[in-house]
Residue, then its C-alpha position, 0 to 999 in steps of 0.5 A: x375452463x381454468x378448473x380443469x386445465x391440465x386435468x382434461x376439457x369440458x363440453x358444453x354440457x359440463x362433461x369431462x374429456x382426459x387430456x388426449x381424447x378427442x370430443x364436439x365442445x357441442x353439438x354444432x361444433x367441430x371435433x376437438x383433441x383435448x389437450x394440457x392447454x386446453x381444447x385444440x380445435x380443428x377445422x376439417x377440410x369441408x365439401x364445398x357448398x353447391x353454387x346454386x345453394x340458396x338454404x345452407x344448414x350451419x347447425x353441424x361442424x361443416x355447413x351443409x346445402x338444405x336448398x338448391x335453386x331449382x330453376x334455371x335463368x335464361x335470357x330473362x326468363x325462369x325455367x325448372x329444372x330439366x324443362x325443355x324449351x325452344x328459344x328459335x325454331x332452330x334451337x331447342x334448349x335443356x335446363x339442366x340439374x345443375x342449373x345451367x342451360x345446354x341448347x343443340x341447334x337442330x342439323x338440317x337433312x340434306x334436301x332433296x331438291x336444288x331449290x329448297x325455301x324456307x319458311x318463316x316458323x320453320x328451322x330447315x329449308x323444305x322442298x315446295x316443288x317436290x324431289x328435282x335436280x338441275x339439267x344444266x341451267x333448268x330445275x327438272x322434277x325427280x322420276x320423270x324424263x324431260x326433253x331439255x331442248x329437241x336433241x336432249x333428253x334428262x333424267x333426274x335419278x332420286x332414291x325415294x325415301x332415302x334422301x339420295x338425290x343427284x344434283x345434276x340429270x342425267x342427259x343423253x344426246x340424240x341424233x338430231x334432224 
């Protein structure tokens, strides 16, 4: 405003600034210092807008985020925000607050058999033959004592409940006739 300058500066509702004083030119506007050559404006340091913004507010000096994608995109699909999904029967994964998906694959109890199956829909291997362990070559059932041949007997030590299985028996020797 050529009227006023080395007088002060004007805002956009005609309001007088003295030359020194800092003003907003207008209401979206950044502050300004009022100087002998005129408004010297400066562009503050901004907080970045968040990535995931889709809704930005520009009607202040710094834009500001109105809006964020509350969803996360996943292998094709959408999923909102902290849903949980499973993606195999092993992997179970997050849509997180900040959009991105987190995935843990499941850890596998030790079994308590030596000739665990898996089954098509199932992460982890079950035992379908109960508790055993091995006498020798042979598979032997848990908890039982089996004669492995007529001077060999073994036994399968197993802990029930505690997941604690020996792998191999136990096999005593007997004096044979």
């Amino acid at each position: 405003y050529p009227d006023y300058r080395g007088k002060g500066c004007v805002d956009e509702s005609g309001f007088v600034y003295a030359i020194g004083e800092k003003f907003a030119p207008g209401p979206s506007a950044c502050p300004c210092l009022c100087t002998e050559e005129g408004p010297l404006c400066i562009q503050p340091e901004c907080p970045r807008l968040h990535p995931r913004c889709i809704h930005v507010d520009t009607t202040q000096c710094c834009p500001q985020c109105k809006e964020r994608k509350n969803y996360c995109e996943f292998r094709g699909k959408n999923y909102q925000t902290l849903e949980e999904f499973m993606v195999s029967p092993c992997e179970k994964c997050r849509c997180e607050a900040n959009g991105e998906v987190l995935c843990t694959v499941s850890a596998c109890p030790q079994t308590d058999c030596v000739d665990p199956v898996y089954e098509p829909d199932q992460c982890c291997p079950i035992c379908k033959n109960g508790p055993n362990c091995f006498a020798e070559t042979i598979v032997i059932p848990a908890g039982r004592e089996v004669k492995t041949d007529e001077c060999t007997i073994c036994h399968c030590t197993y802990e029930e409940g505690t997941w604690r299985i020996e792998r191999q028996a136990m096999c005593t020797r007997h004096e044979c006739k």
